[in-house]
C-alpha positions in Angstrom: 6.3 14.2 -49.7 2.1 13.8 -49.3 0.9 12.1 -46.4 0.5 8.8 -47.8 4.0 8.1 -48.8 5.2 8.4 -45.2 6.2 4.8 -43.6 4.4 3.9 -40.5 6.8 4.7 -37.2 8.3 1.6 -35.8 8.4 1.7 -32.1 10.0 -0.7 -30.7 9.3 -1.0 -26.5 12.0 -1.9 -24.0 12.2 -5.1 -22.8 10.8 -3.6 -19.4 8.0 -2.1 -21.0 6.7 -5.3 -22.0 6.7 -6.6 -18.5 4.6 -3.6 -17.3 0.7 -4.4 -16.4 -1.9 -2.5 -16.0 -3.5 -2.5 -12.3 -5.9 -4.6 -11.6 -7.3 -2.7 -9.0 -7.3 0.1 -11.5 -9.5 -1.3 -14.1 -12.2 -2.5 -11.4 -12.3 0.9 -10.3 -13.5 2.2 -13.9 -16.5 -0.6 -13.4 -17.2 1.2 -9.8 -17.6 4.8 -11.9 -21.3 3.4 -13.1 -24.3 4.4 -11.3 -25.4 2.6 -8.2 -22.1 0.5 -8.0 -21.3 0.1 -4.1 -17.5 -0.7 -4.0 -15.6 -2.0 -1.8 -13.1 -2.5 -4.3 -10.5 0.7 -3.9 -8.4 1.4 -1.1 -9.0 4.6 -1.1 -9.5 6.8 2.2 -12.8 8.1 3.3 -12.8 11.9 1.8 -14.9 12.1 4.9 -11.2 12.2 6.7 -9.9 14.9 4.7 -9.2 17.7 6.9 -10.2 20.5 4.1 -10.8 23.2 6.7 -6.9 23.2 7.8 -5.3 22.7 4.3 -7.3 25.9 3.1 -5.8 27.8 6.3 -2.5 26.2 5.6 -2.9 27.2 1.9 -3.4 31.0 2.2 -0.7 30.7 5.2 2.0 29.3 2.9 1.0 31.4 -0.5 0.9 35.0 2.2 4.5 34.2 4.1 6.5 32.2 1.6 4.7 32.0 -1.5 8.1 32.4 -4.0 9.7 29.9 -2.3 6.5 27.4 -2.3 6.2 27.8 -6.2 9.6 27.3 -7.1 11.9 24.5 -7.6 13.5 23.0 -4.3 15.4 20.6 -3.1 14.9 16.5 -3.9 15.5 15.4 -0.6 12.5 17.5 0.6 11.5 20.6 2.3 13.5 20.5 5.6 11.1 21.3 8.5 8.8 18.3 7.0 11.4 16.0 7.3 12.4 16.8 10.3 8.6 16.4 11.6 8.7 13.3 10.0 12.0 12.0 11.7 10.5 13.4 15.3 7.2 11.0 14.8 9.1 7.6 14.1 9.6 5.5 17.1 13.3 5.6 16.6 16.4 7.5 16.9 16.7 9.6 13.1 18.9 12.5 11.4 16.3 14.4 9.1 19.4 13.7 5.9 18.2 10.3 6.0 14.6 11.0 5.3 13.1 11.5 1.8 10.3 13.0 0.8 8.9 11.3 -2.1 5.8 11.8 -4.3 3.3 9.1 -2.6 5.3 6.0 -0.9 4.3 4.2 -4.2 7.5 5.9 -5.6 9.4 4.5 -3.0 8.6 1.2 -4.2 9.7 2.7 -7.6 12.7 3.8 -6.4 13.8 0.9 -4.1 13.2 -1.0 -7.4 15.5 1.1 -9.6 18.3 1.0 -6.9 18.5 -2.5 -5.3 17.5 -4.6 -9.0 19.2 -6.2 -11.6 17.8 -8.2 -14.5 17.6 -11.8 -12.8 17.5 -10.6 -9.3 15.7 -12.8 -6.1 13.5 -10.2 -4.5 11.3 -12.1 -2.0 7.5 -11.1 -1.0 4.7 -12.5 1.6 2.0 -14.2 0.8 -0.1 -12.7 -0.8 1.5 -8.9 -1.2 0.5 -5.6 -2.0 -0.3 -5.4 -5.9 1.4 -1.9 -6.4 4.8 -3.0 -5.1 4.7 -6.0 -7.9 4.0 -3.5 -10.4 7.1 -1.4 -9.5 9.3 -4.1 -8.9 8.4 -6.4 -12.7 9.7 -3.6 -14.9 12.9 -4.5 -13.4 12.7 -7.6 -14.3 13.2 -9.6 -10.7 12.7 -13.2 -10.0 10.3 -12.8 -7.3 9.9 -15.4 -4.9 7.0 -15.5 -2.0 7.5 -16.5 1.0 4.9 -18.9 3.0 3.2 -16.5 5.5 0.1 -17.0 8.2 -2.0 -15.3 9.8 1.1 -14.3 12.2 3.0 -12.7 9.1 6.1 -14.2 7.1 7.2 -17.6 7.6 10.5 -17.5 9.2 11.7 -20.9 8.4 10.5 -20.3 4.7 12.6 -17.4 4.6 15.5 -19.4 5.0 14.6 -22.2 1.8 13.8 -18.7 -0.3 16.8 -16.7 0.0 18.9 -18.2 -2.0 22.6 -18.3 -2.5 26.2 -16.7 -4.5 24.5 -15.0 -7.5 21.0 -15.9 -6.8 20.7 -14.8 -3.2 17.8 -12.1 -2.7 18.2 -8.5 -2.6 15.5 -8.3 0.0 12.4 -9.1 1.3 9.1 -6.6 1.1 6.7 -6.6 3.7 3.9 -4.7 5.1 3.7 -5.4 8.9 0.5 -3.7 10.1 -3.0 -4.3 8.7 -1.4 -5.5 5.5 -2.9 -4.9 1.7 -4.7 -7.4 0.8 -4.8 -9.2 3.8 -5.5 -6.7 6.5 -3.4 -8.9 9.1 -1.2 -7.9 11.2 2.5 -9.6 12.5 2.9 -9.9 15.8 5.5 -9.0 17.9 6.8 -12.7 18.7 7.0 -13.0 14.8 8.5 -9.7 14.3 11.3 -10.5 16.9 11.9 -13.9 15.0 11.9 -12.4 11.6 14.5 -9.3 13.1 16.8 -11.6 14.0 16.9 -14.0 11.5 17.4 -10.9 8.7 20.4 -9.9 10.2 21.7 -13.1 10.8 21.1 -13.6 6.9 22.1 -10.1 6.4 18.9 -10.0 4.3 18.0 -6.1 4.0 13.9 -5.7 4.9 11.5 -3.2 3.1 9.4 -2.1 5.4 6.0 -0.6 3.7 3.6 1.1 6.6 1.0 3.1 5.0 -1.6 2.0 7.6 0.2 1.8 10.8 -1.5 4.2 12.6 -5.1 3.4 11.7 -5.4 0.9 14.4 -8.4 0.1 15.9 -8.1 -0.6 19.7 -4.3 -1.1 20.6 -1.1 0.0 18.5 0.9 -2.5 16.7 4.2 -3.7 17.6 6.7 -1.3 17.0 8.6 -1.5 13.7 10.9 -3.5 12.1 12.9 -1.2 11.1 13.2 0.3 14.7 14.7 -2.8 15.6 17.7 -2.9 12.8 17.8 0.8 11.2 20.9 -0.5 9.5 19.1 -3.4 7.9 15.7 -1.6 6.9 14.3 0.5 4.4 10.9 2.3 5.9 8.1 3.7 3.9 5.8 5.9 5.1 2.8 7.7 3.7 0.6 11.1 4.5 -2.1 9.8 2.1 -3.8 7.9 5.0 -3.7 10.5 7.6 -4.4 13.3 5.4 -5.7 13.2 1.6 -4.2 11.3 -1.0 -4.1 14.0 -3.1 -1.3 15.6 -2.4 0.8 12.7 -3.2 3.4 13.1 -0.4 4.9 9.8 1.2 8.6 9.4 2.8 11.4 6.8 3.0 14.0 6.4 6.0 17.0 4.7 4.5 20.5 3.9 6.1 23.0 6.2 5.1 25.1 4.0 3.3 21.9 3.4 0.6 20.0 7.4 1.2 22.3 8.8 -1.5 21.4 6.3 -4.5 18.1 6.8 -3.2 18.2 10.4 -3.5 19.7 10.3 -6.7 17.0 7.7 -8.3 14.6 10.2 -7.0 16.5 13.3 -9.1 16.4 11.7 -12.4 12.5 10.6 -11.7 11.1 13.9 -11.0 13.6 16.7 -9.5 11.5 16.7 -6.3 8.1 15.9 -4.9 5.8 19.3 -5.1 7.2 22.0 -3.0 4.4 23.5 -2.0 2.3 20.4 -0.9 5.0 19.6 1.3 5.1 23.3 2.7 1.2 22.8 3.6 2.0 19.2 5.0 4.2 20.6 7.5 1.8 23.7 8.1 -0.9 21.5 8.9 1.0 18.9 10.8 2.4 22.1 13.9 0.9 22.3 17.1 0.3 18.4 17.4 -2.6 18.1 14.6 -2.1 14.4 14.0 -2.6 13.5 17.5 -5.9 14.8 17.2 -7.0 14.0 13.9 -6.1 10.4 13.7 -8.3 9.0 16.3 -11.1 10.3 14.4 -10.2 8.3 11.5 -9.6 5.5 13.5 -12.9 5.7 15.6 -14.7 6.2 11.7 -13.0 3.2 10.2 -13.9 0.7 13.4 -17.3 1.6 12.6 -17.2 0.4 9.5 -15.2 -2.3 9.9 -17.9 -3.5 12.8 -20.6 -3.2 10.3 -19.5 -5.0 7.6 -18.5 -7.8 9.8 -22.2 -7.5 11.4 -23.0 -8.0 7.7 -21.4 -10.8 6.4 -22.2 -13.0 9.5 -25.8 -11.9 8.8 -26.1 -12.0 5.1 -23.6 -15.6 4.4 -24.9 -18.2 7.3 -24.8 -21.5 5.1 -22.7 -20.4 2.8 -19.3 -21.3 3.8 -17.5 -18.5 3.5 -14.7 -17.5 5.0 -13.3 -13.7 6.7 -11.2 -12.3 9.1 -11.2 -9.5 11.8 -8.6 -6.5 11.2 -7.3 -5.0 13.9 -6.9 -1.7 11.9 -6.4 -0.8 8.5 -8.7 -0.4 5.2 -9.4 -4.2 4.3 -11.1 -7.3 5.0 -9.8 -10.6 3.2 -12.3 -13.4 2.2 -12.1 -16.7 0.9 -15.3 -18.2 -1.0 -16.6 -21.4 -1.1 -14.7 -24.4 -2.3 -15.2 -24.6 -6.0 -15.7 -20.9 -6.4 -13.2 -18.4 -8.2 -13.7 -14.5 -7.4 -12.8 -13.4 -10.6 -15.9 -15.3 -12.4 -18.2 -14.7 -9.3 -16.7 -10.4 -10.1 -19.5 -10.0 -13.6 -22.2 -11.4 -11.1 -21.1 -9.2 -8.4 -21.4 -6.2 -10.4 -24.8 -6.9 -12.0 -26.6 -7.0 -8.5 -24.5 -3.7 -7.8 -21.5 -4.2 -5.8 -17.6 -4.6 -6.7 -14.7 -6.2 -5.1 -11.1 -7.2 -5.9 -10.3 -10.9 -6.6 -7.5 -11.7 -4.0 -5.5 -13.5 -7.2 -3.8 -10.5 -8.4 -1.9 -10.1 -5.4 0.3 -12.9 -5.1 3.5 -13.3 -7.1 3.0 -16.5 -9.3 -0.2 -18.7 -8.7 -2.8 -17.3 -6.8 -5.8 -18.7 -4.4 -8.5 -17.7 -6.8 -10.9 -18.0 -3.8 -9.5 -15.0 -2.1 -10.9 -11.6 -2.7 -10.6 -8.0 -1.0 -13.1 -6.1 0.6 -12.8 -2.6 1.4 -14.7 -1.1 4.3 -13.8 2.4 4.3 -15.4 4.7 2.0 -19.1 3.2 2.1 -21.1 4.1 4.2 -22.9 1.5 6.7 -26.3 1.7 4.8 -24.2 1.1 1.4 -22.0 -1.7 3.3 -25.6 -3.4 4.7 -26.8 -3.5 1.1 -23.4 -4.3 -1.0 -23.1 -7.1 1.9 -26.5 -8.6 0.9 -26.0 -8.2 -2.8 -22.5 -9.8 -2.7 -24.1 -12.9 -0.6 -27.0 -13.6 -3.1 -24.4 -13.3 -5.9 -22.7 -16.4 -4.3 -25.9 -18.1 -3.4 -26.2 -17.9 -7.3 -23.0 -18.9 -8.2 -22.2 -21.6 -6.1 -21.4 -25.0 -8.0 -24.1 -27.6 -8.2 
């Protein structure tokens, strides 16, 4: 048979395939790759934080003294001395078998998706939500639903109009307490208490996603959700904030009526997170090393934060735009002018040098196409001083007639 005569090959996609998007956040990031850019698009850590010195020690540690084992397949629920560190950290009372180790807390989303969704199913959000967990939970083809939230966190009393009922009542609600993505706000503890109890008293399971919980600024948040109901909660943590995000490591804390499915979603994903990364992890984290490397990170990221707010109440007087003050975290969230939509105002942004995220992608359904995203931690403050000032004459420029 030559070449010519073969038919073409028909692939046909899953229905979930079709629903899968590519990340916004993503293809912004490509634009940053150009000369010059200054983003403050990504949320990615300041490789200033990355504490290269101990992961090389760790490294010839772990290859010297248990090298075999570090190379070789192990076991999906994690290497056991890391989750044990990890249950001894959280602020409540944990056995190690309920802790996984997954690759990033992104593939908790994933997983939590896979194990708690059916076609159909009422999985409620905030307002707006991190963009990553909307991309793991639409393959599985949810309903999702967002809850009305402030600048306290989720709407309690909306909580009870969205949850639904018999066939149609949610699965859970996803929320990211401290220094949220996009948002960068932070519940407090009168709203935490409110939204506790009225959970349970819906029996309404929580997700609890906490990448940034320990990057706060001047105080510590409230304590967790999840610390308040283990039974009721799902808790993601990450080491990509506190360490590198390279290494791809996060960890869930489930009850142990729902660890197993867990465990076994994880199995069929990828066998295990990497073996060895989890053997530095644990390396690096003896002798108390977080406590001291944190604060640096924390003490790095205020600066930045102070600057770019120095910035924008410098560079936008007069032009009506809106921001507010993190108490921790990676983000800032804006809102522009009325009459102005980020995504347009993005092209202009980007010709005078600077990038950002349009706040729109992060909202299940209809989005405030005034909001947008600023990152403050990877720039540095002369970059943030000039991005600031690029970003404001890009509005000055744009702003209706």
């Amino acid at each position: 048979m030559k070449p010519n005569d073969l038919q073409p090959t028909a692939w046909t996609l899953a229905r979930r395939a079709a629903k899968m998007n590519p990340s916004v956040i993503r293809e912004i990031l490509k634009v940053t790759e150009r000369p010059g850019i200054i983003s403050f698009a990504g949320g990615l850590p300041s490789p200033r934080t990355f504490p290269i010195a101990e992961f090389a020690e760790a490294c010839a540690k772990v290859l010297k003294e248990d090298g075999q084992a570090a190379l070789q397949y192990a076991a999906s629920e994690g290497y056991a001395p890391l989750r044990e560190a990890v249950a001894a950290m959280l602020p409540w009372a944990v056995d190690p078998d309920q802790i996984l180790i997954t690759t990033g807390s992104q593939q908790g989303l994933d997983l939590v998706a896979k194990v708690l969704i059916d076609a159909g199913s009422r999985v409620l959000v905030e307002t707006p939500t991190y963009l990553g967990a909307l991309q793991a939970f639409t393959p599985m083809e949810p309903d999702v639903v967002a809850v009305g939230s402030d600048a306290e966190g989720v709407d309690v009393d909306d909580l009870g109009q969205k949850i639904g009922a018999g066939a149609d009542r949610a699965r859970f609600l996803y929320v990211l307490p401290n220094f949220q993505n996009p948002t960068g706000r932070t519940m407090s503890e009168s709203r935490r208490a409110a939204l506790s109890a009225r959970a349970a008293e819906l029996g309404l399971p929580l997700i609890e996603d906490n990448p940034y919980g320990d990057l706060w600024f001047d105080a510590p948040p409230p304590p967790p959700l999840t610390a308040r109901n283990p039974e009721g909660c799902i808790y993601l943590g990450s080491f990509s904030k506190v360490l590198a995000p390279g290494l791809r490591l996060g960890f869930c804390v489930a009850p142990k009526a729902i660890a197993p499915k867990l465990l076994q979603a994880k199995q069929a994903a990828d066998l295990h997170s990497p073996g060895f990364n989890q053997r530095m992890v644990a390396e690096v984290m003896k002798g108390g090393f977080l406590d001291r490397h944190v604060p640096t990170i924390r003490a790095l990221y205020k600066a930045q934060r102070d600057a770019m707010l120095a910035a924008l109440a410098r560079e936008m007087q007069g032009l009506d735009l809106q921001w507010n003050t993190p108490d921790g975290g990676m983000f800032l969230w804006a809102r522009l002018p009325a009459g102005m939509n980020a995504v347009e105002l993005l092209p202009r942004a980007v010709d005078k040098g600077v990038a950002f995220v349009p706040g729109a992608a992060f909202y299940a359904g209809a989005g405030d196409p005034r909001t947008l995203r600023l990152s403050f931690v990877t720039a540095s403050e002369a970059q943030i001083n000039t991005g600031i000032a690029a970003l404001a004459q890009a509005i000055r420029e744009q702003l209706p007639a």
